[in-house]
N, C-alpha and C positions, 0 to 999 in steps of 0.2 A: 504494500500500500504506500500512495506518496505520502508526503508532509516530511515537516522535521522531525530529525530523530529523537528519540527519547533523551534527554539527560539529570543530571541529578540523582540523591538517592530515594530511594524506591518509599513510598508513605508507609508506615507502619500504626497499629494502637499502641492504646498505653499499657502496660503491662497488668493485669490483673491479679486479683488478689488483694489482699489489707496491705496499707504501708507499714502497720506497726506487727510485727509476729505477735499469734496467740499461742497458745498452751504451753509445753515447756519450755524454757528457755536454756540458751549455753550460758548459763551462769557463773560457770567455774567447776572444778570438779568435786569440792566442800560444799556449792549449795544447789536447793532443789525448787528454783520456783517455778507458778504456772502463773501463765497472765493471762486474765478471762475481761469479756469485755460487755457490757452491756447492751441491748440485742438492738439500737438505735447505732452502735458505735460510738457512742458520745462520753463516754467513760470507762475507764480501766483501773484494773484493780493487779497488783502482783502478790501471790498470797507463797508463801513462803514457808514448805516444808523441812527447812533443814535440822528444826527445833526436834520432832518427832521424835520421840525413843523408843518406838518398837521396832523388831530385825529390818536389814534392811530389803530384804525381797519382799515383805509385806508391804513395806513403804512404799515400796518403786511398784506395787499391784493400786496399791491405792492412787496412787499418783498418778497413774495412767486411768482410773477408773473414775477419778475428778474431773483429770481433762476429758473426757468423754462426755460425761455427765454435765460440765458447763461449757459443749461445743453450744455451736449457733445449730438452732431446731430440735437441742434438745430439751427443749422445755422451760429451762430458765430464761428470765425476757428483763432479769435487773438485777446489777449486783447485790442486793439487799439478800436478793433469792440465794446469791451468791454462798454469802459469806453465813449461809445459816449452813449450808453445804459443810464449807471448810471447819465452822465451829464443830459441827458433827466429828468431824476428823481429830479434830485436835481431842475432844471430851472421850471421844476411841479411844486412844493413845494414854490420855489419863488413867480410862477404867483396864486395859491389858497389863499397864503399867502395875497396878493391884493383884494380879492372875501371878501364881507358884509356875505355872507353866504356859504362858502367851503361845500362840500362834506363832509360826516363823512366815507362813505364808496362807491364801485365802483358802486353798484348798486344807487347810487345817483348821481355821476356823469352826467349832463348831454351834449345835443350835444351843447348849445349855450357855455357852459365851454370849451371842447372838442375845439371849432374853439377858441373860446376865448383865448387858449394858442398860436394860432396858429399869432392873431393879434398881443401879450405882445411881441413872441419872435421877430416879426417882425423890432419893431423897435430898438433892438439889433444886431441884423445879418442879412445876407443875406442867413442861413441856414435853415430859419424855416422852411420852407415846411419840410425841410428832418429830424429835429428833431418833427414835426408832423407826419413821417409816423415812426418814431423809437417809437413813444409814442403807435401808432396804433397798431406794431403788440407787446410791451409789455402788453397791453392791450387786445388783442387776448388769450395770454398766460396766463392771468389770470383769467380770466370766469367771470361772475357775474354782468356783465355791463346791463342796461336797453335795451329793444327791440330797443327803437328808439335811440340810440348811437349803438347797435350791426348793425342796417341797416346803418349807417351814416358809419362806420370802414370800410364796403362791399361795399362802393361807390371810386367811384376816388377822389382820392385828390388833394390837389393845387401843383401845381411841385412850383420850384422854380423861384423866381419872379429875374427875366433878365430885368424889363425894371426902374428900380432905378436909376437916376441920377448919372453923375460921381461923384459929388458935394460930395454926400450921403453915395457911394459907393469907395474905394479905386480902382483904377483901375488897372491888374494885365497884365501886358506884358510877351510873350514869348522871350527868348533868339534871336537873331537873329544866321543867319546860320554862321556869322563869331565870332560872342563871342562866340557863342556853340564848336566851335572847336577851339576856344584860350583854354576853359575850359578843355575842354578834352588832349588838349595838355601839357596844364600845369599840368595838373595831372600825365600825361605818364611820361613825363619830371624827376618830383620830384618822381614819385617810381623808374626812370631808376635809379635815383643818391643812393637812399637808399639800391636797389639792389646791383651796385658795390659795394659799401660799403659793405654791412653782407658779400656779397661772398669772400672781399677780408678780411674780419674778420674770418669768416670761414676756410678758406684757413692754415692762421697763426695759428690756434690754432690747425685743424686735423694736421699741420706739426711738431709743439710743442710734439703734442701727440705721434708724430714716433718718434720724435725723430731728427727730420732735423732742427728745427728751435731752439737748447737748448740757454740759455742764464741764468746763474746764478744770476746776478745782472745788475741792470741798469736799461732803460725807457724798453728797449724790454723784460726783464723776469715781473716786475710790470706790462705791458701789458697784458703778456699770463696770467698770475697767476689772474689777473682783468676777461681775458673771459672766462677762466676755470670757473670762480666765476660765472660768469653771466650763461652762459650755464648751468649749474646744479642748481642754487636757482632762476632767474632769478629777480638778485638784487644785490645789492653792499655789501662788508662787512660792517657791524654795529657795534659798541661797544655805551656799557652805558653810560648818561653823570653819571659823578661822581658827582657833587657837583649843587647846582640851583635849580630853579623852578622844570625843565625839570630830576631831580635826579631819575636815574634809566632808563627811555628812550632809546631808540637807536637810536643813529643816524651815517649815515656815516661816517667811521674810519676816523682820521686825515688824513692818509697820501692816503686816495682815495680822499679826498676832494681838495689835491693840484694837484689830476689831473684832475677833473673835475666836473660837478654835476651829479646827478644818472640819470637826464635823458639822458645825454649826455653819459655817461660809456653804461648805458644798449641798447642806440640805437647803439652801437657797432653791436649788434646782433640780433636787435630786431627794427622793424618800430615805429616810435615813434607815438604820438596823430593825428597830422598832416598828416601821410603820410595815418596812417591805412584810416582817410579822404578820401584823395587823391585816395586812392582804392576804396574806395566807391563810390567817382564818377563816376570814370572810369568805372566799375562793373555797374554802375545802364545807364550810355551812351550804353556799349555792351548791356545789356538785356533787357533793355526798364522795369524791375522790381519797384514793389514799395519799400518804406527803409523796410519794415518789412519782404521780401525776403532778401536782401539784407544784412540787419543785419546777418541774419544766414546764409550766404552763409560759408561753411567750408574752412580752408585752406587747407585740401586736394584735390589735384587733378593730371591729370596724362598727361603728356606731349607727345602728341600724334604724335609732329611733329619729338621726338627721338633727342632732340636739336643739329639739324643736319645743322643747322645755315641758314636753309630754313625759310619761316613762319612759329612764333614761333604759336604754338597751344595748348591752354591749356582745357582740357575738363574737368568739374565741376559739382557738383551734386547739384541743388537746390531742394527745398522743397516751393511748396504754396499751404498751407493747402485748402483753397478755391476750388481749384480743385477736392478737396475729393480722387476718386480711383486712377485719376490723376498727384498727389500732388507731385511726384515725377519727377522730369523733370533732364535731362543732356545737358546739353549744349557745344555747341565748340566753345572756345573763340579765337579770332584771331584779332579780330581789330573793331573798330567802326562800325557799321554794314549800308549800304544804304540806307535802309529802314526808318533810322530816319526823319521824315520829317520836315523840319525847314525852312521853309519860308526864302524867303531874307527881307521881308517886311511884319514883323508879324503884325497883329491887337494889 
């Protein structure tokens, strides 16, 4: 065929795969970590078996049956799921550590050991049943176990034991229906106040920026010049100490410091510890979510009600990975929602 001929090198993709390696690492040949990642990709965790002191062929069966157990698709969707996994491992290692004669490897494992952990963690928590079935299915994922512990794994197990003494047991009260909405209140309350606030911070600084609000000298040009500051680094200006321990350091310029402290300058513009809180209650009262939705809820979202000074209505995008094809959810927020059920007269 005519034309010019080809030149140059040939297109390729990008290479596939995670940028960062999951499961074990080449750590050295003294340690044994795994690195699992939460099923968004958004966090990582390196949990680090070198501590362990049962044999080490039981370790290196375990350690391969963790990495298994928190691949992607198998089931966990968030480090939290994560680390109940690895706790399981470690509180193992504890109860074998107790045993005249431990296991050296899974295939010796057996079922009266198997309940036996079931009895040690008992009288620490009221979890054991459920870090007994966390052991089960890491134990699943690992292969290797004797016939009669593999029929024991395919049996039901013990749920959790409900009838423990108060005595024994701390005993755990819900909210009642009028603290529950003091709470909720008080949260609406202190985000209204931090809202006026940035908007009316806001305000002064886009008027600054036209040009309505100029002021050369004095508390009001030190103000704009402070949010200007904040708005683009989100932080206060710094200079070095000169002279001290601290030589070379940054710390807040003198004359920001005789207007305020940095947390106080930046929540000009920005929710401070407290309030981002305060959101978070109120966010987990609207959705009925647990904190690990919740953490990641974004701040963007989109005002549906056209702040037309009707109900205000904010619609949001969460993520719970659990859901899997689902995991994407949109919500419309507007107010405490009915559906909360709250007892007048909780147990």
């Amino acid at each position: 065929a005519g034309g010019d001929p080809v030149t140059g090198r040939r297109a390729s993709l990008p290479l596939g795969g995670p940028r960062t390696r999951r499961g074990r690492l080449d750590a050295g040949p003294d340690r044994i970590v795994v690195r699992c990642f939460s099923a968004d990709g958004s966090e990582s965790e390196d949990y680090d078996f070198t501590p362990l002191t049962m044999p080490a062929e039981l370790r290196d069966e375990l350690v391969a049956a963790f990495t298994k157990r928190t691949a992607p698709g198998a089931g966990l969707t968030s480090l939290h799921s994560t680390n109940q996994v690895f706790k399981t491992v470690r509180n193992l290692d504890r109860y074998l550590a107790t045993l005249p004669w431990p296991p050296r490897q899974l295939a010796q494992l057996t079922v009266e050991q198997f309940d036996g952990f079931l009895a040690f963690r008992s009288t620490e928590t009221t979890n054991a049943a459920d870090e007994l079935g966390q052991l089960k299915l890491l134990l699943l994922h690992g292969g290797g176990v004797s016939d009669t512990l593999a029929a024991r794994l395919a049996s039901q197990l013990p749920t959790r034991d409900r009838t423990r003494s108060e005595e024994s047991t701390p005993s755990k009260q819900s909210y009642s229906r009028t603290e529950f909405q003091r709470i909720t209140a008080a949260a609406r309350a202190e985000l209204r106040v931090a809202a006026r606030r940035i908007r009316a911070n806001r305000d002064l600084l886009e008027q600054a920026r036209r040009g309505e609000a100029a002021a050369s000298t004095g508390p009001l040009a030190t103000r704009i010049r402070l949010l200007e500051f904040v708005d683009r680094y989100g932080d206060v200006p710094r200079e070095p100490r000169p002279v001290g321990i601290h030589k070379g350091k940054l710390f807040p310029a003198r004359w920001v410091q005789k207007i305020g402290s940095v947390k106080e300058i930046v929540s000009w513009l920005h929710l401070t510890i407290e309030e981002v809180g305060a959101g978070a209650v109120l966010l987990a009262a609207m959705t009925g979510e647990n904190p690990q939705v919740i953490f990641k809820v974004p701040a963007a979202h989109h005002r549906a009600d056209g702040y037309t000074g009707q109900t205000g209505t904010a619609i949001v995008d969460l993520l719970k990975p659990r859901r899997q094809r689902r995991a994407h959810m949109t919500l419309a927020l507007s107010d405490v929602p009915d559906w909360i059920s709250v007892p007048d007269k909780p147990e």
